[in-house]
N, C-alpha and C positions, 0 to 999 in steps of 0.2 A: 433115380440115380443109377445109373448103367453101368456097367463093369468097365475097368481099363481094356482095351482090346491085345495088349502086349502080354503074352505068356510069361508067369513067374518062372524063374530057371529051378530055383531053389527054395527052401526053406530046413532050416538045420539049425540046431545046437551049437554053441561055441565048443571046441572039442579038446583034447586034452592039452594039445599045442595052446592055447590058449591059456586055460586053465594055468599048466604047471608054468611057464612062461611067465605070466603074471601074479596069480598068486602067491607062487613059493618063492618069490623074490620081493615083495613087497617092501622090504627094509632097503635094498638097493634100488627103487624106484625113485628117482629124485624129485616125483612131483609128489611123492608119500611123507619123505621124511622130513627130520624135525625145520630145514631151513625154509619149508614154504608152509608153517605150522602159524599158526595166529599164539597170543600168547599166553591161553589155554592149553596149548599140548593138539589142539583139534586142528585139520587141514583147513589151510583159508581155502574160499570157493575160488575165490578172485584170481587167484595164482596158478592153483590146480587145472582149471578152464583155459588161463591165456598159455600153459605151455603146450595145450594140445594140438594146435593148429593156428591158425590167421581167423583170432576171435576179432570180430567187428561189434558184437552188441551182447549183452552179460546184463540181464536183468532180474535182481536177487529177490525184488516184491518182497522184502524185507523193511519197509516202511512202518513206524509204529504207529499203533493205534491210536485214533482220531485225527491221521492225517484226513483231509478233507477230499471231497469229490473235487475233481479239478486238480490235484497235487499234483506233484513229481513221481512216476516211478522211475527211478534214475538207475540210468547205463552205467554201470561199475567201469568202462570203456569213457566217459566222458562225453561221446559223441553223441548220442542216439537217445536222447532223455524221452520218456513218453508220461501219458499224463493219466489220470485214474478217471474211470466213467463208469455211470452207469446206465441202461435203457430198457425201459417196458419191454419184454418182448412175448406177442399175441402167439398162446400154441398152434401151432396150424399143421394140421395131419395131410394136406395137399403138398407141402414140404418139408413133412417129416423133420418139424422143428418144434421142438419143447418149448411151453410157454418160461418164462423167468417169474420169479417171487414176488409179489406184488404190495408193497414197493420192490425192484428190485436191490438186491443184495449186495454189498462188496465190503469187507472186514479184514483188516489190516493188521498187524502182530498176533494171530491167531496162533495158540498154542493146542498141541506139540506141530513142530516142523518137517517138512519130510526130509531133513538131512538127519544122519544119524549121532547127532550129538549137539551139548544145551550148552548156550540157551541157542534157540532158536527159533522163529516165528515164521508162516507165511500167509500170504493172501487165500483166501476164503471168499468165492465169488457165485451168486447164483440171479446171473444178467447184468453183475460188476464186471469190467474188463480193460483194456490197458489198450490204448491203441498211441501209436508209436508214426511220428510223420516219417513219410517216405524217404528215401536215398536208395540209390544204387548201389549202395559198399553193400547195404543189407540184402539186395536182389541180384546175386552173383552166378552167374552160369553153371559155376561147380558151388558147392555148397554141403553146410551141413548145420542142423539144426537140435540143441539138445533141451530136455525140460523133464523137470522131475512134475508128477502128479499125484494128485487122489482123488477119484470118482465117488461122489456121493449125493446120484442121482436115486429116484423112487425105480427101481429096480422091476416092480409090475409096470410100469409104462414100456412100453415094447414098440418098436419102429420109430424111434428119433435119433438122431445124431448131433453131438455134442464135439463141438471145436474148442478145441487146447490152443490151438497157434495158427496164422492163417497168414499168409501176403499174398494176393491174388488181384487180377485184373479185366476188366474185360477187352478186346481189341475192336475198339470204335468202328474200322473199317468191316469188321463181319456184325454185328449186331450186337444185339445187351447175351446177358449170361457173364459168368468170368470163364477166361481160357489162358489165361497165363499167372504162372504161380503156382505156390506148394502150399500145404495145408495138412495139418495131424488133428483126426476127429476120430470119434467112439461113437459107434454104431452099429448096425445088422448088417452082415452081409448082401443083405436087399432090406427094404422096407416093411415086410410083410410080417405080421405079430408071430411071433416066439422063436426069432433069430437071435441067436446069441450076441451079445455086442462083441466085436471086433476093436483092436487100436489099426486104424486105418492111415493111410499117407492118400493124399492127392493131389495130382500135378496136371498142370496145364499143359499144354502143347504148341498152343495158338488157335489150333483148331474145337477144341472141345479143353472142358476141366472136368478128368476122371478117376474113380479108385483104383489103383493097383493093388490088386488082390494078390490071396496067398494060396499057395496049393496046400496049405495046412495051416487053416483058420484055427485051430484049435493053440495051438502056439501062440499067436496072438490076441486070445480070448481076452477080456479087460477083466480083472483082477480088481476086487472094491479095498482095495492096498494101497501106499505109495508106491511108485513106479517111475522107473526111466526109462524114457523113448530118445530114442535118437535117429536120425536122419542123414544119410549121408550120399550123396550123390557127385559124381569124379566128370560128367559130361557125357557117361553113356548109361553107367549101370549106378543105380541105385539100390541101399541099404535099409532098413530099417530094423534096428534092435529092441528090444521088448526086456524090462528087467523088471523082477519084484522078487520081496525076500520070498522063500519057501512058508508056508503058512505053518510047518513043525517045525522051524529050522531058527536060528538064531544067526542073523547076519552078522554077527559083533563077532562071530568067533567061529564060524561052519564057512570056509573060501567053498565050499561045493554047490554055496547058493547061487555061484555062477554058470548051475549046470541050468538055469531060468534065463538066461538069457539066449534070446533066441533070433534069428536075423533072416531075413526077406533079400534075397538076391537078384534080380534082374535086371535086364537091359531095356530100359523106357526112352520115350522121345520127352523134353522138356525145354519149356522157355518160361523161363522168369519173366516176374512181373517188375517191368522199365514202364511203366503209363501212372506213376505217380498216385498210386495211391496206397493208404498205409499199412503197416503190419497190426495186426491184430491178436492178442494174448487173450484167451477167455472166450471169444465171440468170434461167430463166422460173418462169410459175405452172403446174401443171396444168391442164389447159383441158378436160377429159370428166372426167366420174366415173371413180373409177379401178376399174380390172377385177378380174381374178384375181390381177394380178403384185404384186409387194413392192409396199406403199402410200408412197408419193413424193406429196410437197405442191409441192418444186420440182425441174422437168425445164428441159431443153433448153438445158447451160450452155452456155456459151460457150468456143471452144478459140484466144484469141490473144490481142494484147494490146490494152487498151482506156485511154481518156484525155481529160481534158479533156471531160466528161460537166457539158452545161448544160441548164436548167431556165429558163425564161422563164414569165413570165404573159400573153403579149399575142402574137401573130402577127406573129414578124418578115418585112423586105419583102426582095424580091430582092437590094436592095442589101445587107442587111444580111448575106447569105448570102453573098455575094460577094464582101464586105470581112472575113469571116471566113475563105474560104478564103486570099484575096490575102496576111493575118496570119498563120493556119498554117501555109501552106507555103510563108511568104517570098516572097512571087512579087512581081518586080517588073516595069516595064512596060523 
């Protein structure tokens, strides 16, 4: 897996502009207070997610328990319903993809959730994953893409990579591989044992599908935490935000845990994936032709729990990311 070839402009902290802007106004935020509240007192997601931007797909993998393989994970949006799966998958160290739990895994209303407040349940998957038929609303030129996680992979195994979210494609007229589409995986900054895992972005171009690296990999270490990633890309320069609470800090009542959010700035080339095929939650696509080993279509699943997975059409702004985290993890000023 080769590096993106496009220089990172930036990597930075969100900075006080930010901060006081957002958090010390939380009461005057109108996707905060009580009119877009559930009737708990607690923020609906559903509400808080569609005033940030042109949401197209909001899947909360809030399903209870014993819904069935094959079920509905249902688009809070109506449109974009996807269904629950599961699939062997063979670990293979020639592409740097973790085997899955054998049967594999996928566990539905699993307690605690990673929004910060009860009840609350999410999917729990290790080779269970959610794959969602294609559209074009969800493969958008500009774009943005948000999901809260928790990584709860065996931490000695070193050189795999683990997909959270994936729409990718290959372009029939250049050969197999995918080269169109975005993708958010955890992994090493190369494949080679005692690299720290990375929360990685990957985008297609047409030509190739590669990581866009950070000039401070350390900011986006993966954190065995709940966590919000976010994705956002305007048609030149793309984003990538990184949140998790402080490990001494108490998100419920410390606004300074937004000094962890941290954002990947540059200018990349990208083309979405329009060749029809689907979005993937939990599991990746094959990325090289495959070799001599068992033939696998999808690798790299994912081993923890996942939630509250949004689709946008437009490039949301820092506030926007901002006032998502403030909403998920309850943070008040």
């Amino acid at each position: 897996m080769s590096p993106w070839y496009f220089l990172v402009a930036a990597l930075a902290v969100l900075a006080a502009l930010l901060l006081f802007g957002f958090v010390g106004c939380v009461g005057d935020d109108p996707t905060l207070v009580s009119t877009e509240n559930q009737p708990d007192g607690n923020p609906d997601p559903t509400a808080t997610a569609e005033k940030k931007g042109t949401l197209v797909g909001f899947w909360q993998l809030q399903e209870p328990a014993g819904t069935p393989i094959g079920g509905t994970a249902a688009d809070a949006k109506g449109l974009h319903d996807g269904t629950y799966k599961t699939q062997q998958v063979t670990e293979d160290d020639t592409l740097h993809s973790p085997g899955s739990a054998s049967p594999p895994t996928l566990n539905l209303g699993v307690p605690p959730g990673l929004l910060d407040y009860i009840p609350n349940t999410s999917m729990e998957v290790n080779g269970g994953y959610v794959e969602v038929p294609f559209s074009p609303t969800l493969n958008s030129a500009a774009f943005s893409v948000v999901a809260l996680a928790q990584p709860e992979w065996d931490r000695t195994k070193l050189g795999y990579y683990y997909c959270l979210l994936e729409s990718s494609a290959p372009v029939p007229a250049v050969g197999q591989g995918k080269r169109l589409g975005f993708a958010i995986y955890a992994g090493p900054t190369t494949p080679d044992p005692g690299q720290p895992y990375q929360w990685q972005v990957w985008l297609g171009d047409g030509a190739s599908f590669q990581r866009v690296p950070a000039t401070k990999p350390s900011a986006s270490t993966v954190e065995f935490n709940r966590t919000l990633l976010a994705v956002t890309y305007d048609g030149t320069k793309l984003k990538f935000y990184v949140y998790y609470p402080g490990s001494d800090a108490d998100p419920t009542s410390k606004s300074s845990d937004l000094d962890n959010v941290t954002v990947i700035d540059t200018k990349v080339a990208f083309m979405p994936n329009l060749n029809d095929e689907s979005l993937f939650i939990g599991m990746g696509r094959s990325l090289f032709p495959l070799g001599a080993g068992p033939p696998q279509d999808l690798l790299y699943p994912f081993n923890g729990k996942i939630q509250n997975v949004a689709v946008y059409q437009n490039a949301l702004q820092d506030s926007d990311v901002a006032s998502l985290v403030l909403a998920d993890f309850k943070i008040t000023s």
